[in-house]
Structure formats: C-alpha cells, structure tokens
C-alpha positions as CSV (number, residue, x, y, z in Angstrom):
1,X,12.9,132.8,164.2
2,X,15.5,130.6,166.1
3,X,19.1,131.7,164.9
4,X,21.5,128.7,164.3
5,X,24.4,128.6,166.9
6,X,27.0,129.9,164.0
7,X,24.8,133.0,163.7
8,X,24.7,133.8,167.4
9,X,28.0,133.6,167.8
10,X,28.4,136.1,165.0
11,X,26.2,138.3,166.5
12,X,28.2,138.3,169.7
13,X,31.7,138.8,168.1
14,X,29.9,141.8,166.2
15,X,28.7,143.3,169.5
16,X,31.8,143.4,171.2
17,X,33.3,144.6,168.5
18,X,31.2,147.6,168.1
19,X,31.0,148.0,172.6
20,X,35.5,147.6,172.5
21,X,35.4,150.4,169.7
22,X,37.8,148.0,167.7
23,X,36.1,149.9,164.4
24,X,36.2,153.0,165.7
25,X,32.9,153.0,166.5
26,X,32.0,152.3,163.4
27,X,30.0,149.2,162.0
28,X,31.0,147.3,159.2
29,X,28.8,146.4,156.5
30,X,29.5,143.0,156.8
31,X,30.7,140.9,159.6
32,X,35.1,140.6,159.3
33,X,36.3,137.5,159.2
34,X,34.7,133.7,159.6
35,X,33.0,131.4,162.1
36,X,34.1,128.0,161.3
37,X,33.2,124.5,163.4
38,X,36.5,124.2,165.2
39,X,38.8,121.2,163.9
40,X,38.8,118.8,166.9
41,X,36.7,119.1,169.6
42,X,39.0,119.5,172.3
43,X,39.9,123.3,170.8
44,X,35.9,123.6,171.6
45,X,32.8,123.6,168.6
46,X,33.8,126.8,167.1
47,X,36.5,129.0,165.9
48,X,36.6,132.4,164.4
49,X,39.6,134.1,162.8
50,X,38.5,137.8,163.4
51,X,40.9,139.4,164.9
52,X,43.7,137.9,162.1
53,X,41.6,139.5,159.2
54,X,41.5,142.8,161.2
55,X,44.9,142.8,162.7
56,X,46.1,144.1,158.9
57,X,44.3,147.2,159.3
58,X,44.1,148.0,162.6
59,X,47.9,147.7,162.5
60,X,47.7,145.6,166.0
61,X,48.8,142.2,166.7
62,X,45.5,139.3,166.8
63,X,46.4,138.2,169.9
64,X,45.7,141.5,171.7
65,X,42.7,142.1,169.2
66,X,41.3,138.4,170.2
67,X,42.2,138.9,174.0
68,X,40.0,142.5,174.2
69,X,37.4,140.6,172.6
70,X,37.2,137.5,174.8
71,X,37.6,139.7,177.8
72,X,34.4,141.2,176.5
73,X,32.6,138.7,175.3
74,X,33.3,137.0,179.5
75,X,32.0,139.9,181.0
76,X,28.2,138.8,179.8
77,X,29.2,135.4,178.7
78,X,25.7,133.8,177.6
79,X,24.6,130.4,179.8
80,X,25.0,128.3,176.6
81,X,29.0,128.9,176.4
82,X,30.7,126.8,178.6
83,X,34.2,129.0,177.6
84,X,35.8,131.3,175.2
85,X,39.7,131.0,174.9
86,X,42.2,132.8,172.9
87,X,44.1,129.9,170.8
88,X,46.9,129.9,168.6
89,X,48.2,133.7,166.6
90,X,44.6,135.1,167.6
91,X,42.0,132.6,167.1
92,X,39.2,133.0,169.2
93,X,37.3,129.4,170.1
94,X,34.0,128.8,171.6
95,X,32.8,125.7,173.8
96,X,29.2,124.4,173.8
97,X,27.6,124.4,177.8
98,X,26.8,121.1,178.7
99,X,23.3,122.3,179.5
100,X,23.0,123.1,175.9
101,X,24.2,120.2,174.7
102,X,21.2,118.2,177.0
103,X,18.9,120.9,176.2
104,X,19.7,120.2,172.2
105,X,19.5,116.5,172.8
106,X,15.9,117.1,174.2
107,X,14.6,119.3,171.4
108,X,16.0,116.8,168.6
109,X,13.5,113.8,170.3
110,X,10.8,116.2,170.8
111,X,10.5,117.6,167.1
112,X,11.9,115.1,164.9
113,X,11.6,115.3,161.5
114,X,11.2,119.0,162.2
115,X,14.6,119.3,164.3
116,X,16.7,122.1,162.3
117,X,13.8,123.8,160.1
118,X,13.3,127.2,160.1
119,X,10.1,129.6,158.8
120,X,12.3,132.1,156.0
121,X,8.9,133.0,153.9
122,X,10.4,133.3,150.6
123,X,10.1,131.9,147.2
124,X,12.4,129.6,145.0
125,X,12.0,128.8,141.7
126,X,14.3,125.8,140.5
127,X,15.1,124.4,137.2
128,X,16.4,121.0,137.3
129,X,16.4,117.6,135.4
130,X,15.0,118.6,131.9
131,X,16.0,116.0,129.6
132,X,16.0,116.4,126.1
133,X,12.7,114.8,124.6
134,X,13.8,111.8,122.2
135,X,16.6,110.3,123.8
136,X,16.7,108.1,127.1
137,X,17.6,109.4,130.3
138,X,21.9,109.9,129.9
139,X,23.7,109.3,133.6
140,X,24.6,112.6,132.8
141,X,20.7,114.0,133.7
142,X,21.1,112.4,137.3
143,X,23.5,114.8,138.4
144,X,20.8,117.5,137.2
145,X,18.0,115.5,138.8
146,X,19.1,114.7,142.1
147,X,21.4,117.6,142.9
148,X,18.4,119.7,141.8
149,X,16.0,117.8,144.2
150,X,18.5,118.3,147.6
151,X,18.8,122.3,146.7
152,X,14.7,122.5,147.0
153,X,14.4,120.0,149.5
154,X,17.7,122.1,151.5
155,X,15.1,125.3,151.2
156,X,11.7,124.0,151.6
157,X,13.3,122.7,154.9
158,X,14.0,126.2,155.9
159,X,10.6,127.7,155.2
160,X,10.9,128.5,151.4
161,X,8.2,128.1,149.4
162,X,9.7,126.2,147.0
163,X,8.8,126.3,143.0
164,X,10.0,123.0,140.6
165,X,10.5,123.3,137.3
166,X,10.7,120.6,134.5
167,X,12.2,122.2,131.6
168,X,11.6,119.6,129.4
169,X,14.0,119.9,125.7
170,X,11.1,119.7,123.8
171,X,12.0,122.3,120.8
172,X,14.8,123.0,118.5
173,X,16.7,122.1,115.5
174,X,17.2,118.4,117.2
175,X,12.9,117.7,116.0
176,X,13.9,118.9,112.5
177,X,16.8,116.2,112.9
178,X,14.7,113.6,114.2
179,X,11.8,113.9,111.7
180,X,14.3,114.0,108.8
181,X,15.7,110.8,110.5
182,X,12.8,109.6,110.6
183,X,11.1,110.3,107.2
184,X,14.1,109.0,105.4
185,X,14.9,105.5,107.7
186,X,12.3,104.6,109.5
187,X,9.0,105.9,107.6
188,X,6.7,103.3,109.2
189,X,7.9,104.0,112.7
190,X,5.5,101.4,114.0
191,X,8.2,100.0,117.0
192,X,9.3,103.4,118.1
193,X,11.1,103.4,121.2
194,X,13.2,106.1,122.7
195,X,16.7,103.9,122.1
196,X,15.7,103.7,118.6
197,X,14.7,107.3,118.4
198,X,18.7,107.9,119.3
199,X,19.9,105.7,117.2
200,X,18.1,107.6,114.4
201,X,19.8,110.7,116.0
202,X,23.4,109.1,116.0
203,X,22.7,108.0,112.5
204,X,21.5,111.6,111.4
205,X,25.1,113.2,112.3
206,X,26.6,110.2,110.8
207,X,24.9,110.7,107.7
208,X,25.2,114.9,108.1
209,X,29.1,114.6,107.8
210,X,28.7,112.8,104.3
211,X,25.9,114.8,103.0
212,X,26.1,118.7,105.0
213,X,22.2,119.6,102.8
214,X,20.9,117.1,105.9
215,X,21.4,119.9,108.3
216,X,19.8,122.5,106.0
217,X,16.6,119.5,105.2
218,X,16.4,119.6,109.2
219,X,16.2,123.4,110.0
220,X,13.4,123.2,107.0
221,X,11.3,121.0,108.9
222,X,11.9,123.0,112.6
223,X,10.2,125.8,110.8
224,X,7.6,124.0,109.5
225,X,7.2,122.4,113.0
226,X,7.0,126.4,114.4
227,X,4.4,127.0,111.9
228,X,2.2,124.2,112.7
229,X,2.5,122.1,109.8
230,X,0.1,119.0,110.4
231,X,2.9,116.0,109.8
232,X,6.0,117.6,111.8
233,X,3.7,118.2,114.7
234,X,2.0,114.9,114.4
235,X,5.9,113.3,114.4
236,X,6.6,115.8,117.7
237,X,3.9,114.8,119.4
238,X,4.3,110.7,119.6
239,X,7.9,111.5,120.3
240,X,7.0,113.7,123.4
241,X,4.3,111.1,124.7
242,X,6.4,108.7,124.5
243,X,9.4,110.5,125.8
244,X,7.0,111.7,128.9
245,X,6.3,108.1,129.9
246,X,9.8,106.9,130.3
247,X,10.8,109.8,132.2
248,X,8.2,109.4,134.5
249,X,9.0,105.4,135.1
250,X,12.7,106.8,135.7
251,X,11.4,109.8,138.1
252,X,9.4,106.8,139.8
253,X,12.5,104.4,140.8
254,X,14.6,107.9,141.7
255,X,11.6,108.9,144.1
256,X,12.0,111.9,142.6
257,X,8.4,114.3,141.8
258,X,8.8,117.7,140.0
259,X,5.9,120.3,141.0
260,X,5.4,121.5,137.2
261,X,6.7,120.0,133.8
262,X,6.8,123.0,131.3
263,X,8.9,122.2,127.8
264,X,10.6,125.0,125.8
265,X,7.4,124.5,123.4
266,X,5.1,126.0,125.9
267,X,7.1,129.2,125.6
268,X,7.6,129.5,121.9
269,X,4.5,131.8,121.4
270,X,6.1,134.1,123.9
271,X,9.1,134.5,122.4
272,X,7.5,137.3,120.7
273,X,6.9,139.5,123.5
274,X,10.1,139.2,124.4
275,X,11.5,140.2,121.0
276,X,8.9,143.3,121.0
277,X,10.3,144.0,124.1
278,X,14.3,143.7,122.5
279,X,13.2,146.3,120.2
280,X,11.3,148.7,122.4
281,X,14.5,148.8,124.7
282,X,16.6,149.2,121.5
283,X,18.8,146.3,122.6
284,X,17.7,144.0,119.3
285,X,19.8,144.3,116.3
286,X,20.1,142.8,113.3
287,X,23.0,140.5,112.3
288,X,23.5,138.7,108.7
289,X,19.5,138.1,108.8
290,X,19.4,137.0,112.3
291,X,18.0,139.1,114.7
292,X,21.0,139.6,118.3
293,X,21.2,141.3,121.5
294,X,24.8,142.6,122.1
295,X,25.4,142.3,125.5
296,X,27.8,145.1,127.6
297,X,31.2,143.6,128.4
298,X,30.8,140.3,126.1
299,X,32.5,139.3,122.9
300,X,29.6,136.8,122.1
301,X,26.2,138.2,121.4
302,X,23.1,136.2,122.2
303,X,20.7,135.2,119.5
304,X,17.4,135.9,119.6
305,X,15.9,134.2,116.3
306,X,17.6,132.8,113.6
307,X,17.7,133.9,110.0
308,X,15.2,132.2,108.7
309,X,12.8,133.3,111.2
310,X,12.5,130.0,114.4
311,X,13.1,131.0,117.5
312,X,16.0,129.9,119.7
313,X,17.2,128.3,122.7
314,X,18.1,131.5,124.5
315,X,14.4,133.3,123.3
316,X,12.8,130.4,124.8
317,X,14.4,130.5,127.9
318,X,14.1,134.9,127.9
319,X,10.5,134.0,127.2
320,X,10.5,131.4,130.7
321,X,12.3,133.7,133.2
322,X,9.6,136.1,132.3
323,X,7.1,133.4,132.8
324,X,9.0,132.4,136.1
325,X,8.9,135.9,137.0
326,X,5.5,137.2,136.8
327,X,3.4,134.5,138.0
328,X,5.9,133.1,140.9
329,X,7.9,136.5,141.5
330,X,10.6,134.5,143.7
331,X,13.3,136.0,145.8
332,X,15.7,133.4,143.8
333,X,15.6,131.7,140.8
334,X,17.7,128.9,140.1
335,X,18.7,126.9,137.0
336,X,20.8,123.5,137.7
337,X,22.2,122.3,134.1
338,X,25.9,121.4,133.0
339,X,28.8,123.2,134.2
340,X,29.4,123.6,129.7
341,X,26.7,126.2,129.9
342,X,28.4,128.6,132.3
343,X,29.1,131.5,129.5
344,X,25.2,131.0,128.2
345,X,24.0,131.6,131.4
346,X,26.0,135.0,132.4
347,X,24.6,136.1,129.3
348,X,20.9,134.9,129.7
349,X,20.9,136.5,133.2
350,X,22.5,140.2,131.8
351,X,20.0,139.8,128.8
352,X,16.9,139.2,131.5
353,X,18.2,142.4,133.3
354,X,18.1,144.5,130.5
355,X,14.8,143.3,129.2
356,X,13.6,144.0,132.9
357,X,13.2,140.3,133.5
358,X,14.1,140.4,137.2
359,X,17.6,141.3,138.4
360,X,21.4,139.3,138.0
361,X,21.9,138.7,141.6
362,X,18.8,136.9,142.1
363,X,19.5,134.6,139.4
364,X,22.2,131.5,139.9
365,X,23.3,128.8,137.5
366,X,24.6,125.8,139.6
367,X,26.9,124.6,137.5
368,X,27.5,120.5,138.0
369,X,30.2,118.7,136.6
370,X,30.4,115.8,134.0
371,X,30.3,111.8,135.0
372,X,33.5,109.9,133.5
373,X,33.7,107.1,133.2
374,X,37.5,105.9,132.0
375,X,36.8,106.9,127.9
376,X,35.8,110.6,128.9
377,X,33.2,112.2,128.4
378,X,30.1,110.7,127.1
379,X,28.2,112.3,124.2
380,X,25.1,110.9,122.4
381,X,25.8,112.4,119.3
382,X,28.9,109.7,119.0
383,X,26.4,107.5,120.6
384,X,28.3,106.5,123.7
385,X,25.6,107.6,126.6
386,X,25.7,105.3,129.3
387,X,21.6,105.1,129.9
388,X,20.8,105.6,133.4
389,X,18.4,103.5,133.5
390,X,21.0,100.6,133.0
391,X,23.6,102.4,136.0
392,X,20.3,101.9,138.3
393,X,19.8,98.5,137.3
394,X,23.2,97.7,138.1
395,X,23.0,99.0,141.3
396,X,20.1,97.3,142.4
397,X,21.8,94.0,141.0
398,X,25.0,94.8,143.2
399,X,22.9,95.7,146.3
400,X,21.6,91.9,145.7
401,X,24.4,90.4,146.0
402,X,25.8,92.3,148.8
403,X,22.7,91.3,150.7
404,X,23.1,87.9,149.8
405,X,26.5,88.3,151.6
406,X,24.7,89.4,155.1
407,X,23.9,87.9,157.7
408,X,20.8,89.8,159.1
409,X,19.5,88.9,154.9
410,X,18.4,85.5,155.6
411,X,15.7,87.0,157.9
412,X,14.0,88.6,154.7
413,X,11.5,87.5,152.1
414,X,11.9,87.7,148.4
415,X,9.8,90.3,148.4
416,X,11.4,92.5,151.3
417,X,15.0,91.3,149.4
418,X,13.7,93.1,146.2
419,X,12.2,96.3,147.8
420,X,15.5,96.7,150.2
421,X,17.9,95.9,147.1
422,X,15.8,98.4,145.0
423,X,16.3,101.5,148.1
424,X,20.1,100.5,148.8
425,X,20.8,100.3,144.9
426,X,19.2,103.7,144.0
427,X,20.3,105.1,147.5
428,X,23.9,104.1,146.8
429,X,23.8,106.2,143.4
430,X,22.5,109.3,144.7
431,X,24.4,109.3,148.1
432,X,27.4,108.8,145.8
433,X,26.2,111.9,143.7
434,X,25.5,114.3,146.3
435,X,28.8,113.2,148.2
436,X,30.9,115.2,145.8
437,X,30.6,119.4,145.4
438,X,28.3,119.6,142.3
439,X,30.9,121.5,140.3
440,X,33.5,118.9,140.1
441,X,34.0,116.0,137.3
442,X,32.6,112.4,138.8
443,X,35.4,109.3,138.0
444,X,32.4,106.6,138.5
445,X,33.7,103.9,140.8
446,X,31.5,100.8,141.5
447,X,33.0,99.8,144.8
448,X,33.2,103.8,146.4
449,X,29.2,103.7,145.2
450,X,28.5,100.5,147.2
451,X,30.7,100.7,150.1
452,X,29.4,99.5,153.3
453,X,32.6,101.3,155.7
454,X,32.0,104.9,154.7
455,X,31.0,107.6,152.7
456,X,28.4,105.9,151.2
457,X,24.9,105.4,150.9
458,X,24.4,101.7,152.0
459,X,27.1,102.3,154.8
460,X,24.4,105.3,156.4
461,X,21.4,103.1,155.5
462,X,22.4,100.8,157.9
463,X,23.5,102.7,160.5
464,X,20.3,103.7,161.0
465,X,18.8,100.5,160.7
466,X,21.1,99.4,163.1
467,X,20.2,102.2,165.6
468,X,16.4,101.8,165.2
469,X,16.7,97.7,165.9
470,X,18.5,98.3,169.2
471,X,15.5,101.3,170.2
472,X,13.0,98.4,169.1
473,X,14.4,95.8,171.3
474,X,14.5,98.6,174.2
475,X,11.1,99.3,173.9
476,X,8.9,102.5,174.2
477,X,9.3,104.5,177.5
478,X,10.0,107.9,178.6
479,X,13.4,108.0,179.3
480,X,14.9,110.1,181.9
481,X,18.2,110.9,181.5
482,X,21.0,113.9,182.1
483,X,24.7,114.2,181.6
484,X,27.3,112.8,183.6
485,X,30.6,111.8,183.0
486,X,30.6,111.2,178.9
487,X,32.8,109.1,177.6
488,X,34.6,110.4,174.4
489,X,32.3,108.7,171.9
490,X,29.0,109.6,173.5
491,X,30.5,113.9,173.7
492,X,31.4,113.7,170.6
493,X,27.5,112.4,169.1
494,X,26.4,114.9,171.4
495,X,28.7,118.0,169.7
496,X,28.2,116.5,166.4
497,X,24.2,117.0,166.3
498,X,24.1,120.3,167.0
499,X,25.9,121.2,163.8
500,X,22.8,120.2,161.6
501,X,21.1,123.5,161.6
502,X,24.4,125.3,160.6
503,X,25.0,122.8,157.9
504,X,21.8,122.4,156.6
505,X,22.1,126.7,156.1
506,X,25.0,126.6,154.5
507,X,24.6,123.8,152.2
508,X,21.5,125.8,150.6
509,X,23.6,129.0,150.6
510,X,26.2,127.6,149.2
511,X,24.0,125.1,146.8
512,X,26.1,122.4,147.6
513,X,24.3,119.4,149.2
514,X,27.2,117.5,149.5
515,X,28.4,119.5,153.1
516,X,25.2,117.4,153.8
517,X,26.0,114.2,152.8
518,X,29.5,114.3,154.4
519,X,28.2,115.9,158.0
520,X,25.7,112.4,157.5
521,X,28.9,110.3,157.1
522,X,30.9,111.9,159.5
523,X,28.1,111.7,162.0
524,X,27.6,108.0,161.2
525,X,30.8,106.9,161.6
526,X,31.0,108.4,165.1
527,X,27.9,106.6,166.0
528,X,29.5,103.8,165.0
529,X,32.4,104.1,167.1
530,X,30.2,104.6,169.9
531,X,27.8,101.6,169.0
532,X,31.4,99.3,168.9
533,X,32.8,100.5,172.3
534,X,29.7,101.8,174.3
535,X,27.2,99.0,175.9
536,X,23.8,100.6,175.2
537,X,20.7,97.8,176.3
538,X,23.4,96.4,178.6
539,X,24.6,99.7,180.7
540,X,23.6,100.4,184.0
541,X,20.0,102.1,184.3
542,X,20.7,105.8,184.0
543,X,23.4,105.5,181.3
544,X,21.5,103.2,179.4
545,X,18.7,105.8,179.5
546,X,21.2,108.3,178.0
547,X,22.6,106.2,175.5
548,X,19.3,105.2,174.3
549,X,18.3,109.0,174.1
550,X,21.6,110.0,172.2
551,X,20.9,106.8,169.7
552,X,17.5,107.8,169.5
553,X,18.6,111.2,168.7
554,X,21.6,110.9,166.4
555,X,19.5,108.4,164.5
556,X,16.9,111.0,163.9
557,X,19.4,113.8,162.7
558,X,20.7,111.1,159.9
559,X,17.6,110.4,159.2
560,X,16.9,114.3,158.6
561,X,19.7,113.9,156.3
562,X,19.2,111.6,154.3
563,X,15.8,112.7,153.7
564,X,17.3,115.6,152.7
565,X,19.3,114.5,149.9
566,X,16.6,111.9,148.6
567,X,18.0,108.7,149.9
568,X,15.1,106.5,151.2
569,X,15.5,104.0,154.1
570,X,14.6,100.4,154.2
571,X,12.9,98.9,157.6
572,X,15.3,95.9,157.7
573,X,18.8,95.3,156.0
C-alpha cells in the first residue's frame, strides 16, 4: 500500500530519531510531535515541530535537536526531497524534488478518478440522515445527510468497505401523538400529506399545554401500536409509505443513495434480547416501574423500557448496534446525528460495552451543529422548520438567475438551463455545508451559498468547466512535457496537488469533510490565478504541453473533490 507523503516523512523523522539515540534508544509509542503542510511554499511543502515538543524533556535546545536530525536525515536523503532545512526555534522543513513533483503530475493523468485511493480492507458502518417518519425533511436533516454521505464516500475512497444506514424515526411516543392528532382532528384523513401530518403534530403540543391527559391518551396508543393493535398500525403504516416516498424524491434531487433503510421498528422485537441480556449481566434495575441501566461514572441513567412496559429510544438503538454488530462486524461504527445528543451517545456506547455490544473506541458520534437562521434555532414542535425542500428550491431559482446574468448562458437550451440550474443550486447548498467543520452552528447566508469568487460551490463548478473547455479546444494528444523554469503560479498547482492524498486521510480521520472542501477551494483559486496570468493554448509548444498537462491534471484532482463531497458537475455553465 502506497504511504501518503505525510506518512513517509513521519517515518523518516522516526528513524533518525531512533539511529541519533535522541530517545535513548528507546522507541516511543507514538510518533512526538506533528507533520504539518508548511505555510507558504517558499519554507518548502512540509514542516514538523519535533524537536520543540521533545526539547522539554530532553532538556536540550530544538535547534540542536532539529540540526542532529537534519544532519541525519542528509546523510541518506531520499531522491524525492529536494532539501531539509532547520527554520525558525527548531522547525524542521521539507521540500518536494522536482522529479517528484513531474512524477506526481504523471500519475494524476494516468489514474484519474483513482488518483489518491488507497486499498485499507476494513469495514464501516455509518448512520446518517434518518429523519423522523411524519414530518418533512427539516434543513436541519441536510447537515446529517450530506455530511454523512462525504464521511463514507472519504472511506470507500480509501479501500473501506463501507456499510449505510438509514435509521429511519419510525417508532416512539411521537405515533401515539400523531394518531391521537389524528383521531381527534382529522378522522377522515383522506388528503394526508406530510405538511399536514406536522401541522397535526404542532397542533398536538398546542393542545397538550391546555389539556396535559393528551400526553397520557398518546403513550396509550404507542402501546397499543407495540402490541399490534389493528387501527394504530393501520394509521403507522400510511404515515410511513407516505413518509418513505417523499424522502426518496428529496434523496433523488440531493443525489444522495443510502445502501440500507432500517427504522427503529425493525428493531423493536429485539429489544428483548437485549433486556435478557441487561439482566443476565446484572446491569438492569428497576426504577419507579421503569426498568434502567446505571452507567459507571454518570449521573443520568439510561432507560431501557418505560413503566408501562414500550420500549425506548435508547433499547432500540442497544437492540441496532447489536444488529450492526453481528451481521457487519466493522472496524468502526459511526452514528452522524445532532451535536444535542452528545451525552446520549457516551452513554449508548458505555451501555453497548457492557452488554458486550462491541467496544467504546470503535464507536464515534459525529456530532454536527444546528443551521440558524437569524430567529435561532428552528424547532417543529413550535412549528418553525424551514422545509428543505423549499431551501433547494430556492437555490435552484437563484442559480437561474445568476445564469441568466452569464455570458457563456445564452449558448444553452431551456433544457440544459434547467438541468445546470438544478446541479449549481443543489451543489451550492452542500458545498456550502461541507465547507464548515461539522461541529459548528451554520448562520445561513444566501450570497456566501452562491458565490461565484470563492469558497463556494458554483465558484469550483466552473472552474472546472472552465479548465475542461480550454482541454476541449486543445484537443486529444499525448502530450510530452517536463519541468523547466515554472513560473510561480504553475509551482504552486504543481505543490498544491500533491496534498490530496494527505487531505483526503485526514479528513476521514478526523471526520471532517470540510478540510476537503477548503483544499478544493484553495486549489481552485490558484488555478485561477494561473488561468488569469498564464497563456495556456497560446504558449510556445513545450510550455503549452505542460500547462495543458497541469490543467488537465489540477482539473482532475477538483474533480476528485468534489466527487467526494457529493457536488455534481454540469458539462457547460
């Protein structure tokens, strides 16, 4: 398996440092310090601050630290450094060869869409999306969706074999609420539509602060539901077809496909296993009628089934990692809801340990943050979700008009308008998405979504198209070209692409595609700066060869990108 360039450079530093003795001759654990991509080129591609972080407790300055390592590391330097320098209180930096910048170049046009992938033979299962059943897709369940979607497309592109999961909210006290709703308001129900179906919801809680014995009618008819009474399922099951169909035309204009749609209703008859198992271990206790597991180190214990006997959200989701578990048996399992759900899911993971369920360090909540708009937070309880469904349409009626303002527009047909407005629209919205870390609040802003001269979607989009018209008019040849005298813009394309394999690692480590989506607009906007003050069709033979090659080549790592984070490209724009 190829190693990225971060990783060899690791290796290196950890050699040395074992050959100079600067551990005593003893090996760490774990490698000291960082590799970081330097930040400016001329202080070379890569920096690490190893001997600052061991200067402490080797009680010796970093410079002399960093200057018995470079003298070292120089003594077998490897043909793909061009130099390693001491810089600064003791930071060692590293310099990509020039033959391994040509050499890089080469292997980007010869595999493509394959450039950066690597072969890790391991299995991920990933919870994403799962919308609640009865109520339209929020905004809120795109940040689930499409962050969700990067992380397994991140690891299916390094080799992992990569498990979906659509956990659809399809059980719970919310059905009692609904059929109550429903029984009461709307007994015909002939019309039923999933904005009605919220409406009924909003008007339920509504109603519940007035009359409190609404809350009590709806947990009476969530146990009947669990015990298969004929009209409650009958109710449930026009609400989930229904529910299933809309998602599916939403998943449709998102591009999005989930491998496997389970609900929490598929797990309710093994909930009891799991409680067996709470009992067997002696972790199940009984609490005021309701049956706990108090967890080790945490105040809050988590309920297993209620007091009257129906099951819960946390028995449901016990009963699914076992699932998950013993018919995937993954390496990692993942579940991307709300960052409100933090506490739940420390104590769902020590619960699964104890119940044997697979172990704590395997299992990771990535936590996203909420979408604001300027009133807050949006809650459909209060009945102030902001449908997604009406965000996309937006957007696709924005990207409209800012192709009517084009120039290069008035060589489309109605039809190509609507399929391009359509991919910019929805593009714009999840580049926009993925641009920010996954943990932090969104402040929705219409004109950073749509921007065409940066960090955005559209902006990236074409770039690309721009870079494949100008290979079109060239042609299709086999270009010979090497490396001779670069100009600024065209070195700095050609050091930019070789980051993609590091970044592409440690977004998926890190589960955050947005070091993704900001390498893709960093690397656009260098190509950019190239394309403004760098003839390309017009150069001299051999440069225009190279330049050609490097568009050819930066175009293909973008594309890579963008693939990457879901973001489809039009032909023309």
């Amino acid at each position: 398996m190829m190693k990225t360039i971060k990783e060899e450079i690791q290796k290196l530093l950890a050699d040395s440092l074992e050959r100079t003795k600067t551990f005593n001759g003893e090996r760490e654990k774990s490698f000291p310090g960082e590799i970081s991509f330097a930040d400016n080129f001329r202080h070379g591609d890569y920096a690490s601050n190893v001997a600052l972080i061991l200067a402490r407790s080797l009680r010796r300055s970093p410079k002399e630290i960093a200057s018995t390592l470079v003298k070292d590391l120089k003594s077998d330097q490897p043909s793909w450094l061009a130099k390693i320098e001491v810089a600064g209180p003791g930071f060692i930096n590293f310099w990509l060869s020039p033959a391994f910048l040509e050499a890089n170049l080469r292997r980007i046009l010869r595999e493509k869409g394959k450039y950066g992938r690597r072969k890790e033979k391991k299995r991920l299962v990933i919870e994403y999306s799962s919308p609640n059943m009865a109520k339209p897709f929020g905004i809120g369940h795109l940040r689930s969706t499409i962050i969700g979607q990067a992380i397994y497309n991140l690891y299916q592109f390094l080799g992992w074999k990569c498990v979906g999961l659509n956990h659809l909210g399809d059980w719970g006290t919310q059905f009692g609420k609904i059929i109550v709703a429903l029984r009461r308001w709307e007994p015909g129900f002939s019309q039923l539509d999933l904005n009605q179906l919220e409406r009924l919801y909003v008007k339920f809680h509504q109603e519940a602060e007035k009359d409190p014995a609404l809350i009590e009618e709806a947990r009476e008819w969530f146990r009947k539901l669990e015990q298969g009474d004929k009209e409650a399922l009958a109710i449930w099951k026009r609400c989930s077809r229904l529910s299933q169909k809309e998602f599916q035309r939403i998943y449709r204009l998102l591009g999005v496909k989930i491998d496997n749609q389970l609900g929490e209703s598929f797990y309710r008859t093994q909930v009891p296993a799991v409680i067996q198992t709470a009992r067997d271990k002696g972790l199940a206790q009984r609490s005021e009628g309701a049956l706990i597991i108090n967890l080790p180190g945490m105040k809050t214990p988590l309920l297993l089934e209620k007091s009257d006997g129906t099951t819960t959200y946390a028995s449901r989701d016990l009963a699914a990692t076992k699932y998950r578990q013993e018919r995937w048996h993954p390496q990692l399992l993942i579940w991307e809801v709300g960052r409100e759900q933090e506490l739940y899911f420390r104590q769902l993971f020590l619960a699964a340990e104890l119940l044997g369920y697979g172990r704590r360090e395997q299992m990771v909540h990535v936590a996203h943050g909420l979408v604001r708009w300027s009133g807050g937070k949006l809650s459909t309880r209060k009945g102030k979700t902001i449908y997604l469904e009406e965000v996309l349409g937006k957007a696709i009626e924005r990207a409209k008009e800012l192709m009517e303002k084009s120039v290069v527009n008035h060589q489309l047909t109605a039809k190509e308008k609507e399929r391009v407005a359509e991919k910019v629209g929805t593009g714009a919205l999840k580049f926009y998405d993925l641009s920010h870390y996954p943990g932090k609040d969104i402040i929705f802003n219409w004109k950073e979504v749509l921007n065409l001269e940066g960090n955005s979607g559209p902006y990236l989009q074409y770039t690309v198209v721009r870079g494949e018209s100008v290979l079109r008019k060239a042609g299709r040849r086999k270009r010979q070209f090497s490396l001779r005298e670069l100009t600024p813009e065209e070195e700095i394309l050609l050091r930019l692409v070789t980051r993609f394999s590091v970044i592409v690692q440690e977004a998926a480590l890190r589960f955050s595609p947005n070091l993704v989506a900001n390498f893709a607009s960093e690397l656009g906007q260098a190509f950019n700066l190239f394309y403004q003050h760098q003839p390309i069709l017009r150069a001299p033979r051999e440069k225009r060869d190279f330049r050609l090659a490097l568009t050819a080549g930066t175009v293909q790592v973008l594309k890579n990108c963008l693939s990457l984070l879901g973001v489809s490209l039009p032909k023309k724009m």
